[in-house]
C-alpha positions in Angstrom: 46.6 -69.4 -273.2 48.7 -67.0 -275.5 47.8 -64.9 -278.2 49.1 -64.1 -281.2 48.2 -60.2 -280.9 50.0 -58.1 -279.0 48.2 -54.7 -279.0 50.7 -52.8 -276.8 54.8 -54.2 -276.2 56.3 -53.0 -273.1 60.0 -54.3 -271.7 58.6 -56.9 -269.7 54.6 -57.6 -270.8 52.4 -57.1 -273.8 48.4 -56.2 -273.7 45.9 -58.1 -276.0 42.3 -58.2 -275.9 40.2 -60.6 -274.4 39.5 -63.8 -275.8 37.0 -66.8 -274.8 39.4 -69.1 -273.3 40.5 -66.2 -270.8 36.8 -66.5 -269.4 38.1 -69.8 -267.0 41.3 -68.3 -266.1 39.5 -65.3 -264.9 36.4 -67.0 -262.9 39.3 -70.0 -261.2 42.5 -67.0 -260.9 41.6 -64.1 -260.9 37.9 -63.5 -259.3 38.5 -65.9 -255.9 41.8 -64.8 -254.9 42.1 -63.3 -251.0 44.2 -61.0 -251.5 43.4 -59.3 -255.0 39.8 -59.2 -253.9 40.7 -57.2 -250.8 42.9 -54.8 -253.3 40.3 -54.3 -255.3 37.2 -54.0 -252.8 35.2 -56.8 -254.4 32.6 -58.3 -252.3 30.6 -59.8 -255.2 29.6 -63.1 -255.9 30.3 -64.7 -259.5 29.5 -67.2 -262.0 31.2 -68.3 -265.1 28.5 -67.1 -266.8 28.1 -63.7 -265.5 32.0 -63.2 -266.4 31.4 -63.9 -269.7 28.4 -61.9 -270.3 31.1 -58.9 -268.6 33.8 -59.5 -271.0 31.0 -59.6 -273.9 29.8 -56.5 -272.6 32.6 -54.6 -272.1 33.9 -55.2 -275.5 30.6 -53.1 -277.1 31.4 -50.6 -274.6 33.3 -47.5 -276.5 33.9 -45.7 -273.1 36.6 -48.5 -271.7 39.3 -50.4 -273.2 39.8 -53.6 -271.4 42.7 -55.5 -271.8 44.8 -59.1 -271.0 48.7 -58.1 -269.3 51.0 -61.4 -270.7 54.7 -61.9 -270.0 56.7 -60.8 -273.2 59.0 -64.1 -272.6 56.7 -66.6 -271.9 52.7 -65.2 -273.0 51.6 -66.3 -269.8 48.3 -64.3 -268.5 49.7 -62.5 -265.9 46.8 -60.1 -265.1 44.3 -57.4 -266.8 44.2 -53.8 -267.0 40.7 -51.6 -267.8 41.2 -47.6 -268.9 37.2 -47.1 -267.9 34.7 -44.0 -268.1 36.5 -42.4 -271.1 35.4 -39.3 -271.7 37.0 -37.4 -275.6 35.0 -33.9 -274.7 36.7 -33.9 -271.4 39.7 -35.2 -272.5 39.8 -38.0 -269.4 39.3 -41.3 -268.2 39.5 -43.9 -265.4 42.3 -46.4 -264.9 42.5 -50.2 -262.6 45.6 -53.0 -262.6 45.1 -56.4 -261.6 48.2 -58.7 -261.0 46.4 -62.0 -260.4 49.8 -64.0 -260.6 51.9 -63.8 -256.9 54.9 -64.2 -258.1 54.9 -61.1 -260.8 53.7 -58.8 -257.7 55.7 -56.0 -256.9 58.7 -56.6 -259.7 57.2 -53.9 -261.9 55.2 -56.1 -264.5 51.9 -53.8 -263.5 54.2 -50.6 -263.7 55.2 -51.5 -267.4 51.5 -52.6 -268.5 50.1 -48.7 -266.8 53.0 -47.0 -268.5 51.6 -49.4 -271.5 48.5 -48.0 -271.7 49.0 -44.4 -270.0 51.2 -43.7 -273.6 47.9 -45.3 -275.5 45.9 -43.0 -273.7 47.6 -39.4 -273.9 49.5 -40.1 -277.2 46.9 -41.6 -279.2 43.5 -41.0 -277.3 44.6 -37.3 -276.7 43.8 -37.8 -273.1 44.8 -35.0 -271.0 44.3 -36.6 -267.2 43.7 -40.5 -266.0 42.6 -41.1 -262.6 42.3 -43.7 -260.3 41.3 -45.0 -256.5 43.2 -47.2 -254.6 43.1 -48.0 -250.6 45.7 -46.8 -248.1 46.0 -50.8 -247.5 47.6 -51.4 -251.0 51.5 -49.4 -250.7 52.7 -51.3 -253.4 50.4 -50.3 -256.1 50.5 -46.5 -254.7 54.3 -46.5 -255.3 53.8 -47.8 -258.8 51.3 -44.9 -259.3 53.5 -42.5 -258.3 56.3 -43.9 -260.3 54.6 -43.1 -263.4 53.5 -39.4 -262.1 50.5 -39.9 -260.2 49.7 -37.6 -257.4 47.3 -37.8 -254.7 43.8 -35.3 -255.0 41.8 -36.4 -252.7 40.4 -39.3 -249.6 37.0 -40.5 -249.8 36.5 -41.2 -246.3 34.8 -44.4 -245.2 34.3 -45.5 -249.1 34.4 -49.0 -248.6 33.0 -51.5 -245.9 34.9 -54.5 -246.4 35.5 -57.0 -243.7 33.5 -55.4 -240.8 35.8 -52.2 -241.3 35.9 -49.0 -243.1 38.9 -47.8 -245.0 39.2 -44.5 -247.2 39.5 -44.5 -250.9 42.6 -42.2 -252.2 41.7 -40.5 -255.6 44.9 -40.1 -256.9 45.7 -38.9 -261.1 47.9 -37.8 -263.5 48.1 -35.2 -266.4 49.6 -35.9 -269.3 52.4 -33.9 -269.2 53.4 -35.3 -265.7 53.7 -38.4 -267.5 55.9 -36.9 -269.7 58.2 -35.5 -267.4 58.9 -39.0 -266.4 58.8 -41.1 -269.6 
């Protein structure tokens, strides 16, 4: 699994569209792990064929850009990164960050791919503000957030039922020139 496109280069990982063979990696890595499920709030149920309908899908869809995080040094899938709900009149959009790979947790391979696509989005896009939601239960993606100039706007109480208990959602974002200020 490596690909010869490399839409995005950061110091550490590259982004790259989708492609077929990514479709098993996904359904057997990605979609059944404990812990990234409980990151992410996903309670659904999936087949190998519902995920590739998604990623056919998705790649119609004009308001999203979905892509594949790889390792600069050795193309290995590492994780995936969606900027979702893009909206040009508003000037805005929607951002998630899956690292489906334990070991590159926490050692800033998600922080690169964000800062990836955050320049994509305000540079090129003209974007003007990305936001996101994370869970109180997930510190070490909130520090990378607020690494790359994310600030907290809001708590969604109760958002999510997951496990027989409620947690909050925290609607956090960033403008582009807060971005700026630290890029």
């Amino acid at each position: 699994m490596g690909s010869e496109i490399k839409f995005l280069e950061g110091k550490h990982v590259y982004l790259r569209p989708f492609e077929e063979d990514d479709i098993d990696y996904f359904f057997d890595n990605a979609l059944w792990d404990r812990e990234i499920r409980k990151l992410t709030g996903t309670q659904t149920v999936f087949s190998r064929i519902s995920v590739q309908k998604f990623i056919e899908r998705v790649a119609m869809d004009d308001s999203r850009i979905d892509l594949i995080i790889s390792t600069r040094e050795t193309n290995e899938l590492i994780g995936d990164l969606a900027l979702t709900e893009i909206d040009h009149i508003n000037r805005n959009a929607q951002i998630r960050v899956g690292i489906f790979q334990k070991e590159y947790r926490g050692k800033g391979y998600g922080t690169d791919a964000l800062s990836l696509i955050l320049e994509y989005a305000f540079d090129i896009l003209h974007l003007h503000r990305i936001g996101l939601s994370v869970y109180p239960f997930n510190p070490r993606g909130i520090k990378s957030y607020e690494k790359l100039g994310f600030k907290q706007e809001g708590i969604i109480r109760d958002e999510l039922f997951y496990n027989g208990e409620y947690h909050d959602s925290i609607i956090m974002g960033v403008l582009k020139n807060e971005f700026h200020k630290r890029h």
